[in-house]
LONU-356699 format. One record per residue (C-alpha): x, y, z. Coordinates in steps of 0.001 Angstrom, whole numbers, plus 500000, padded with zeros to 6 digits. Each point is the difference from the previous one (the first is absolute). Layout:
XYZ ...
% end
This chain:
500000500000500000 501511503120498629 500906502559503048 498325503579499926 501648503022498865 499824501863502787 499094503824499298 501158503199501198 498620502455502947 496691501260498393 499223503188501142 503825500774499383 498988498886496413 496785502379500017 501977502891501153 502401499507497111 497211500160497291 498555502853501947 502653502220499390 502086498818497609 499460501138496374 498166497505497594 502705500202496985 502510498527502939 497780497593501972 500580496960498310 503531500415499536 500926500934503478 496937496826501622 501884497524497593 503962500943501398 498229500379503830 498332496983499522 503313497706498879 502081501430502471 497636498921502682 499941496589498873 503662500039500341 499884501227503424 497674497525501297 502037497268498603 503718501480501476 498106501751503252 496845498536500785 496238501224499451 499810502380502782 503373501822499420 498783500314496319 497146501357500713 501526502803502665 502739500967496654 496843500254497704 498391502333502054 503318501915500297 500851499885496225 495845501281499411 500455503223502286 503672500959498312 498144500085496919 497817502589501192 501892502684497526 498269502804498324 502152498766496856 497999496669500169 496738501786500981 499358502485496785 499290499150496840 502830499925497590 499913502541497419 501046497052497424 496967498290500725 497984500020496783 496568500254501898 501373502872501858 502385501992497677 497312502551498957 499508501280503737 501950501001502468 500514498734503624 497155501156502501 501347500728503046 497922499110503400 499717503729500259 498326500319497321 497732497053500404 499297501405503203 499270503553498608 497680498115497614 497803498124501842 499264503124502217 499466502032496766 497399497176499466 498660500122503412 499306503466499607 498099500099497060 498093497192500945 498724501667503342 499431503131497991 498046498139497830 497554498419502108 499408502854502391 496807498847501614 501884496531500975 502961501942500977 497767502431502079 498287496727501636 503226498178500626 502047502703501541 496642501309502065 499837496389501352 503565499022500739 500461503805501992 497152499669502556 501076495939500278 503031500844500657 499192503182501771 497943498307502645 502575497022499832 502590502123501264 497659502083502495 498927495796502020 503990499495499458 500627502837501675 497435499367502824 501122496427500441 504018501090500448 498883502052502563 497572497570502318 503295497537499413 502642502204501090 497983501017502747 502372500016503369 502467498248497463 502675503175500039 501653499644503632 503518498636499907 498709497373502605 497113499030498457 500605496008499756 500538499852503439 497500502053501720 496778498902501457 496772500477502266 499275498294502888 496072498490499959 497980498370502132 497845497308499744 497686498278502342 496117498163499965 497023501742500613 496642498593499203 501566497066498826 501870502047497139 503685500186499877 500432504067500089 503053502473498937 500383503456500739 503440502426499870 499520501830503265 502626498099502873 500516500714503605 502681502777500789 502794497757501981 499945497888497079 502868501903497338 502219500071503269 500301496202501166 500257499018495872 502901501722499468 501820499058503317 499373496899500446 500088498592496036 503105500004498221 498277499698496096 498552503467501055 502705502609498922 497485503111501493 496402500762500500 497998502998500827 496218501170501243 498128502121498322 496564501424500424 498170502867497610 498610503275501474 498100503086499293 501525502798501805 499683504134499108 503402501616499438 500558503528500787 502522502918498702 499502503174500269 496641500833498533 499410496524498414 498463497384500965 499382496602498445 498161496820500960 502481497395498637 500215496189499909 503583498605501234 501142497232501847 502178499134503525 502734497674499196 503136498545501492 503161501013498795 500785496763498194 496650500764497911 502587502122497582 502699497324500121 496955497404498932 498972502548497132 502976502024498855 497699503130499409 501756502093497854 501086503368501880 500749503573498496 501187500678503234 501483498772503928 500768496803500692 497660496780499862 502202498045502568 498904502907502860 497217502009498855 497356497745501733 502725499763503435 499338503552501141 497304500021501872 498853503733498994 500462498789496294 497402499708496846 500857499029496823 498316501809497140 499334499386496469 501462502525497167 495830501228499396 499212500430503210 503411502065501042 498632502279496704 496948500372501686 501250501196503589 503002501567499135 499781500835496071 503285498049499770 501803496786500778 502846501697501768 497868498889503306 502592498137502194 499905501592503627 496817501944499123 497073499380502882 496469498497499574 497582499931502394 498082496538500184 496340500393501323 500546503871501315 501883497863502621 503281498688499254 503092501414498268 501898497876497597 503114500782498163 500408498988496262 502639497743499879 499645498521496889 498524501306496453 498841496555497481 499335500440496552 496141498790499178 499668496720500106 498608499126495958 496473498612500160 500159496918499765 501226499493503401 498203499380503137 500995502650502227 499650502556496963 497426501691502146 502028500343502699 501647503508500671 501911500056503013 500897497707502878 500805499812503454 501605498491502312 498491496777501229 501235501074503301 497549502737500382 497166497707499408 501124497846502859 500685503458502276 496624501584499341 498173496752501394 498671498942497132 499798496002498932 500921496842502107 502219497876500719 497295497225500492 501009497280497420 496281498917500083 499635503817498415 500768499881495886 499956503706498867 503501500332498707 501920499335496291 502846497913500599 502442499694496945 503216498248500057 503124499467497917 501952496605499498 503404499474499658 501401499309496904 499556496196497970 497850499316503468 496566497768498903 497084502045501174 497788496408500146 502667498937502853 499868502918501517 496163500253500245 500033496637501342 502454500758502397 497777503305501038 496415499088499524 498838498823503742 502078503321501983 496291501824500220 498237496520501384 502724499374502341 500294503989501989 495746498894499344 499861497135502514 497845500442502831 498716503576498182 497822498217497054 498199496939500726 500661497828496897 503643501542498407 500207496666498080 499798501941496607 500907502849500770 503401500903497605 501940502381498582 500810499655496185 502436502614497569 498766501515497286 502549500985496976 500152503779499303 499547498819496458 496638498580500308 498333503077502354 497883501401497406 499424497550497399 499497497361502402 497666501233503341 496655497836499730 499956496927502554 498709496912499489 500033497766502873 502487502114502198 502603500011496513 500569503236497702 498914499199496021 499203501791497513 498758503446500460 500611502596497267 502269497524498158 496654498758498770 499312503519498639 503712499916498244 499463497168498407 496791500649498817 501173503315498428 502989498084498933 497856498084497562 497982503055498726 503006501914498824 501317496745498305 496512499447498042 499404503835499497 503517499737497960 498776496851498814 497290501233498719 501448502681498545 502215498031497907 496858498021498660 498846502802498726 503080500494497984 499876496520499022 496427499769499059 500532503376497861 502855498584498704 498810496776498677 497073501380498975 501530502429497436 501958497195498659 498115499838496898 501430503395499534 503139499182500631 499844496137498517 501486501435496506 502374501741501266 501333496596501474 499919498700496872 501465502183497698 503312500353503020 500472495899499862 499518500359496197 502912502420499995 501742498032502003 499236501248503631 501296497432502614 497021499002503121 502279501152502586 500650503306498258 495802500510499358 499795499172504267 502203502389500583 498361502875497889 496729499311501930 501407499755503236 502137503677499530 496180501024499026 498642499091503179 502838501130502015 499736503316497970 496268500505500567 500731498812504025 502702502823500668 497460502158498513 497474498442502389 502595500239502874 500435503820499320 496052500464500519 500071498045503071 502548501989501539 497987502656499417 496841498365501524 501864498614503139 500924503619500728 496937501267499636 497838497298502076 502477499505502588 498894502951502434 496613498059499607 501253496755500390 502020501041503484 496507501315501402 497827496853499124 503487497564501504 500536502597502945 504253499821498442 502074502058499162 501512498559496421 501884501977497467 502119498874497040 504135500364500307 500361502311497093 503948500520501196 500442496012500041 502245498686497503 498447496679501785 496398501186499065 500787500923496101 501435496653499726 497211497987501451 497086501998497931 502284499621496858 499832495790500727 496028500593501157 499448501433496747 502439497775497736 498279497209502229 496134500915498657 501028500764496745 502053495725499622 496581498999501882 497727501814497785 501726499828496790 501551496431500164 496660497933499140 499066502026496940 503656500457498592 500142495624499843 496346500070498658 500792502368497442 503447498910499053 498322496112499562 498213501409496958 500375497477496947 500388502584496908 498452497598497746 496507499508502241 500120504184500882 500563500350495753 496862498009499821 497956501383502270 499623497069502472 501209500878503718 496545499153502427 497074502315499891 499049502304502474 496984498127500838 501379496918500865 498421497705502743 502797500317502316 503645502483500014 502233500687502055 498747503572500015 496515498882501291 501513498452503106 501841503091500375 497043501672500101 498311497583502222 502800500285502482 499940503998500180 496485499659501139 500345497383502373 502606501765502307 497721503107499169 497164497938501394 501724498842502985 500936503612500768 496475500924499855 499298497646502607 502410500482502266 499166503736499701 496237499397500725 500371497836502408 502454502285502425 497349502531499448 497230498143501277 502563498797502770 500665503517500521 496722501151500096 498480496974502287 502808500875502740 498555503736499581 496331499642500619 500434497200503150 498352501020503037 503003501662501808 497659499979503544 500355504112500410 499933503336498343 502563500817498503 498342503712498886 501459503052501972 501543497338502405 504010501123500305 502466498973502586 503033502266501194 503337498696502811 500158501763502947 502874501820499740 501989502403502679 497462501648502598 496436498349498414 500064496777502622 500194502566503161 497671502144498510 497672497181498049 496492500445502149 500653504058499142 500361499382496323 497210497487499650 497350502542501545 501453502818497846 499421497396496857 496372499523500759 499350503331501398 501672501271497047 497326498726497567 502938498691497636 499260496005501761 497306497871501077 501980497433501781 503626499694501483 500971496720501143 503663499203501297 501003496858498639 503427497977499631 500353500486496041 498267500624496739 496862497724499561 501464499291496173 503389498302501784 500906497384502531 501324501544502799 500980496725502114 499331496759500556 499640497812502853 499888495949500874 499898498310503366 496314500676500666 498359497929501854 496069499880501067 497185498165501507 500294496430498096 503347500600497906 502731497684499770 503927499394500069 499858500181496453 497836503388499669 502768501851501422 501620500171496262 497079501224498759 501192504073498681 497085502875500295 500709502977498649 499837503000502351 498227503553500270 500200502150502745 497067503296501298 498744501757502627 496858500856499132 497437500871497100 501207497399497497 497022499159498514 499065503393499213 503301501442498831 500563496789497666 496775499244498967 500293496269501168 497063498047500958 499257498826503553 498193496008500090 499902500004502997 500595501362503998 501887503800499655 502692501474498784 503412500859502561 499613503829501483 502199500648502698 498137503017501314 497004498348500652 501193497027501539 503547500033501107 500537496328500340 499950499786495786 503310500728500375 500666495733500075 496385499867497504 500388498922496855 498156499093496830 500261497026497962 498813499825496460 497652497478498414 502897497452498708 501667500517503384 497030498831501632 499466497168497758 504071499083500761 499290499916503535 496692497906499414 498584502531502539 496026499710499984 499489503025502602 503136502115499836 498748502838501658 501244500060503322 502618497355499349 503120500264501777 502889499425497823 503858499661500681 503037501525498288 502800502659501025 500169498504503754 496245501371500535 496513499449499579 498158501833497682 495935499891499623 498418500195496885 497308502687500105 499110499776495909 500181497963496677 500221502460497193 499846498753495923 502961498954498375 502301502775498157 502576499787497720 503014500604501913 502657499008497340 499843499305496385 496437499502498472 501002497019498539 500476497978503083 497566498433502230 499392502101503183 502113498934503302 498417500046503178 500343503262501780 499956501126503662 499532503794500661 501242500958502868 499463502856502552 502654502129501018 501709497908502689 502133498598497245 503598499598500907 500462501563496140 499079503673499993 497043501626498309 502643502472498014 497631500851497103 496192502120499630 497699498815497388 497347502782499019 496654500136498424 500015503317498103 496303501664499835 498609499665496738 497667502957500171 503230502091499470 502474499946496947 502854497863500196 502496503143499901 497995501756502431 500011496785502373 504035499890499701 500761503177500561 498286500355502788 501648496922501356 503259500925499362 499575503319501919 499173498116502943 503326497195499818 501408502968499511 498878501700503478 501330497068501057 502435498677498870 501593503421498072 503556498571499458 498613496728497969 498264500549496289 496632498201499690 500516496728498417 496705497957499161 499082496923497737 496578499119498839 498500496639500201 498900499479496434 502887501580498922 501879497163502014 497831497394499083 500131500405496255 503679500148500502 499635496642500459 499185498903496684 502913501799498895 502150496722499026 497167498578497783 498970503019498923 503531500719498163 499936496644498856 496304500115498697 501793503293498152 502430498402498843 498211497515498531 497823502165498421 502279502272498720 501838497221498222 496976498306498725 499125502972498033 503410500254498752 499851496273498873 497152500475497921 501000502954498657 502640498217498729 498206496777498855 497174502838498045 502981501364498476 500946497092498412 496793499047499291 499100503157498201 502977499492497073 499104496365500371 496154501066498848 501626502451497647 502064497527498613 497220497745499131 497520501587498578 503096501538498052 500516496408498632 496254498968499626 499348503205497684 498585497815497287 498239497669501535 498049503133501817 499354501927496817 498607496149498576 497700499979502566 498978503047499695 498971499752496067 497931497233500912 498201501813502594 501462499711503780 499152502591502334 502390502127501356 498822497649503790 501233496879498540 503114501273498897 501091501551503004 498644496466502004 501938498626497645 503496501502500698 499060499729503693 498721497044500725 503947498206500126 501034502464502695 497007499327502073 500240495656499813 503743501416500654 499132501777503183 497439497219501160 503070496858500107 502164502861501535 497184500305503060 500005496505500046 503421499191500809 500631503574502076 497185499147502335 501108497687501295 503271501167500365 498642503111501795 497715498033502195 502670498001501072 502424503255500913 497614501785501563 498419497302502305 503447499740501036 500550503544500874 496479500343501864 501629496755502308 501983502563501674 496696501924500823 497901498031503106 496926502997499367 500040499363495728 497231499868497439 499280497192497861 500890499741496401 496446500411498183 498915499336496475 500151503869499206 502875500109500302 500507498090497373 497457501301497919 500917503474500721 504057498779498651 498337498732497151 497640503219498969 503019502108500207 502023497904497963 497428499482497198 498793503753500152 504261501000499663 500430497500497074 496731501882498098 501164503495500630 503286499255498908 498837498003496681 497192501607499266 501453503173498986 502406498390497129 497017497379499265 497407502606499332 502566502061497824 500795497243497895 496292499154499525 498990503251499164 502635500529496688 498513499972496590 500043496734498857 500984501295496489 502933501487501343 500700496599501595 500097497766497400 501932503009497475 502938500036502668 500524496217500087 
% end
């Protein structure tokens, strides 16, 4: 049996007919090809094989790559150069977009708001993912969490107790430094100004931890001096008018003097303490009394920093019981009670529990916005593909007569790829002109601050590749389509017909619509979402109901300034109370009453604190017994009022007059009031004990019920004047409850924007594209409509006729997008306990919109082409 011949490398063989010019090829295969042989004989296959590739690559000469000028094919013409190839197929380009200025119109209009709105998600995303990314420590910083059981739910929460940062960093040697921190509202006086400010107390390590970057002082002992505050470069502007402020004096409260000791540059949005603008020494929280050092007592942020190639898994595990065991003897059951760290990475994009663990969070948003920005481009570029393929009639002889002349495939890809390219750094131009313009809109509806590097080299280089990128993507389908012409069948008039069953450019089509459908879906549905959170029974008036901290002088003088309120006319209720209504102000476990168990000890209630006339001042309603006032009966000051779910918790069948057990006293329950919404509309109501003003937790904030007979100006002026009489060195500061509660919804809200904002965008797109696709065929069905015509079809059936593909178009595109959206959006309503139900309108609503789009967008080119003389028809065919 006769061996084979073995071959040589063939892509080395590929390259050399690639390059090499034709009048040499056979020559130079024939030598290459014997001297192999030779070598695999003398050296062995592989060694041959290495040579050939090496003998193919020195051959790469410009002498072997031109045409000879002795060629007889080739004697009449000179040489092209690839510059002037080049210069040629962009001459080409540009005539051709000239040309066809309504598809070059559609095609640039579409790529520049796809990539436009691309670039503004891209832009978004980079910043949710670099959020708290920039610190030089990043990889090994962390919080401290805890996590225990209540109700039979494992439970985590970022508040620990005080000694905690201490005994970490003494007494485990993975733990390089930690530090305590805890925010603050405090007003800051120079001079003549005065600001209400949020800041922070923190330890001195906290700037060690962080590396904040300073202007001026020293981050080592800026937080050491007891006198010292640290302020940010805005607010130093703001005192001093400069941020020369080191050694300059504030005034914290109109009661203590600080020196600056340190200026820091503003922390860029994307960071978690962006909103802070000064800090203080943790020390003076500790002096002023405030806090404790009762490790059963979690109101503290505890952040930590490893040492270096330490693994933060053996370190938690080496960590997680020191809570339970200072615990013992304080808490009955400590059993899972634990401390856990969570990466600094992970603190924004990662913050919803699930079973006591951190997932998801606004990752989910990132990803989901992730995938609109790929499909918007996507979409874009099937625009430019559908456009494309559908002028290929058009451009089917101009195939032809290229490969007739001799035109190479690779060269023809080429000249339709620099077209694309061409017609995307048009589109890229545009969008740079768009982003600009939209992004001052975009930063409200995101709440960022986002602006393009101009000055970046970086940023030139990366929209240069975006655009390059779109115009491969867009362009590379069409240029192989095209440059697979066959001269002889485009000669003869026999490529496929534009109404064939099924083309690639129908499931284009079908595929625009679908992710346009699903974006519908989402967007109605996060409406509706929306909107049912909005109209739930909150359980009180929100209308003219505002709450305000007392701050300075107002607690010694509160009884004065209540009866000034009311006497006033500007209120109709004051109540003192332990928070806003709209926020949880504390919670409490270890209650214990007539019938509970061991086990209901875990059980959490949220907490509210009054003195007196809280039904009236909140408009909550009283089930049963009375409300807590103080005045009247003195011994309310241990009442306190349970609402409906509590009451159900504590399977109580008469509550009032119950004597229940928490804070080392008994309390007696004097009322039941109707649930509220404490927290977020969208989750179920906690139980909820109201308690009178014996509290160990102060009563540090009025809520007031302004009187409605009055204008709301007139109402707040007058109650400024009087916190004023008061309390003249603090300004008035006030929030109102439904401004509070709507700011609530603020998270879906922006999404539901979003969502919105891009589904318009999408089918903007998708019409566009549909439009010259419309255009295109009623372009190429000019005969068969002036036909019809002659023999008597209505102008109706015509325009049913060109319309009637886009609509069986739109219909399979509902059918496989709603699912899809179905799917995504019962997924996203999972995170919601309070959600709505995914209804057949919805659905039908999606699928109205979509068909009503397609019409308004066809039926313009449709009725045009159904309305041309006939005559003038046929004569132009």
């Amino acid at each position: 049996m006769a061996s084979v011949r073995p071959s040589p490398p063939r892509w080395a063989t590929r390259l050399l007919r690639l390059f090499c010019a034709p009048q040499r090829l056979d020559e130079l295969e024939d030598d290459l090809d014997e001297l192999f042989q030779q070598r695999v004989e003398m050296e062995g296959l592989r060694q041959a094989r290495w040579r050939y590739w090496r003998d193919v690559a020195s051959l790469m000469r410009p002498s072997l790559m031109r045409r000879q000028s002795n060629d007889p094919a080739y004697r009449q013409y000179p040489t092209p150069s690839y510059t002037d190839m080049i210069r040629n197929y962009l001459t080409v380009a540009f005539r051709n977009l000239a040309r066809a200025k309504s598809y070059t119109f559609i095609n640039i209009a579409g790529l520049a708001v796809g990539m436009a709105a691309s670039a503004l998600i891209i832009l978004w995303i980079q910043s949710e993912l670099t959020y708290d990314r920039f610190y030089n420590k990043t990889d090994r910083l962390f919080q401290v969490y805890n996590r225990d059981k209540f109700s039979g739910i494992t439970q985590a929460w970022e508040t620990t107790p005080r000694p905690l940062a201490p005994v970490l960093k003494q007494d485990y040697a993975d733990i390089e430094d930690a530090s305590r921190y805890r925010p603050t509202t405090f007003i800051l006086t120079t001079n003549e100004k005065n600001l209400s400010i949020d800041g922070a107390f923190a330890e001195p390590a906290f700037l060690n931890l962080f590396d904040l970057p300073f202007i001026t002082g020293n981050p080592r002992t800026s937080l050491s001096e007891p006198a010292g505050i640290v302020i940010t470069k805005s607010l130093a502007e703001k005192l001093f008018g400069t941020t020369q402020a080191l050694g300059k004096i504030i005034q914290v409260d109109h009661k203590d003097s600080f020196s600056v000791t340190g200026v820091l540059d503003d922390l860029p949005n994307n960071s978690r303490f962006s909103h802070v603008s000064y800090l203080l020494p943790y020390t003076y929280f500790i002096s002023s009394g405030w806090g404790s050092d009762d490790w059963a007592s979690n109101n503290e942020y505890t952040f930590v920093l490893l040492k270096d190639e330490v693994d933060p898994v053996i370190t938690e595990n080496k960590i997680k019981h020191v809570t339970a065991q200072r615990l013992k003897g304080v808490l009955d059951d400590v059993s899972n009670r634990q401390i856990f760290l969570h990466p600094a990475r992970k603190w924004h994009l990662f913050s919803e529990q699930e079973n006591g663990s951190l997932v998801d969070g606004k990752i989910v948003t990132v990803r989901l916005f992730g995938l609109i920005a790929a499909f918007i481009l996507l979409i874009a570029a099937v625009n430019f593909i559908n456009l494309s393929t559908a002028r290929s009639e058009k451009r089917a002889k101009e195939v032809g007569i290229r490969k007739v002349a001799g035109a190479q495939k690779r060269s023809l890809i080429f000249q339709f790829i620099s077209e694309s390219v061409l017609l995307a750094l048009f589109a890229g131009i545009v969008a740079l002109l768009l982003i600009a313009l939209c992004m001052p809109l975009f930063n409200t509806v995101t709440g960022k601050q986002l602006s393009l590097p101009f000055s970046s080299i970086d940023f030139w280089l990366t929209a240069l590749g975006f655009v390059l990128l779109t115009g491969i993507l867009a362009g590379s389908y069409p240029a192989f389509y095209l440059a697979n012409f066959q001269p002889i069948r485009v000669l003869k008039g026999t490529l496929q017909p534009v109404t064939a069953t099924f083309s690639p450019r129908k499931g284009l089509v079908v595929l625009q619509f679908t992710f346009a459908i699903v974006l519908i879906i989402a967007t109605l549905v996060i409406q509706q979402q929306i909107q049912y959170g909005q109209n739930r029974e909150s359980g009180y008036d929100q209308n003219n109901l505002l709450f305000s901290f007392l701050h300075g002088d107002l607690p010694s003088h509160y009884d004065a300034l209540q009866q000034d309120l009311i006497r006033s006319g500007a209120a109709v209720s004051v109540s003192r109370s332990l928070g806003p209504l709209t926020e949880i102000n504390s919670r409490q476990w270890g209650l214990s009453w007539p019938g509970s168990t061991k086990a209901d000890k875990d059980i959490e209630f949220d907490r509210f604190g009054t003195d007196a006339n809280f039904l009236k001042t909140t408009g909550a309603k009283l089930l049963s017994g009375r409300e807590i006032n103080v005045r009247q009966y003195p011994t309310d000051s241990t009442a306190v009022m349970l609402n409906e779910t509590a009451v159900k918790t504590m399977h109580l069948k008469n509550p009032v007059g119950t004597t229940i057990h928490f804070h080392d006293r008994d309390w007696h329950i004097v009322g039941v009031v109707k649930d509220f919404v404490f927290a977020s509309p969208y989750d179920p109501v906690n139980p909820v004990v109201v308690t009178g003003p014996g509290s160990p937790i102060g009563l540090g904030w009025t809520s007031i019920r302004l009187n409605p007979a009055n204008t709301l100006a007139r109402n707040l002026e007058t109650t400024e004047a009087i916190f004023k009489k008061y309390n003249p060195a603090y300004p008035f500061a006030y929030t109102f409850a439904d401004e509070s509660y709507e700011a609530k919804f603020a998270d879906e809200q922006r999404v539901g924007t979003l969502t919105s904002l891009f589904s318009g965008l999408t089918i903007f797109i998708a019409c566009l594209g549909l439009f010259g696709l419309a255009a295109y065929t009623a372009q190429q069905r000019t005969k068969e409509i002036g036909i019809r015509k002659t023999l008597g079809a209505s102008v109706t059936s015509i325009v049913q006729l060109l319309t009637k593909e886009f609509i069986y178009l739109t219909v399979i595109a509902f059918v496989i997008g709603a699912p899809i959206g179905w799917y995504a959006m019962n997924k996203w309503l999972q995170g919601y306990t309070y959600r709505i139900s995914i209804g057949i309108n919805t659905f039908t609503i999606a699928l109205s919109s979509a068909i009503v789009i397609v019409l308004l967008t066809v039926s313009f080119q449709a009725i045009k082409a159904a309305l041309i003389n006939p005559v003038k028809s046929l004569r132009s065919e």
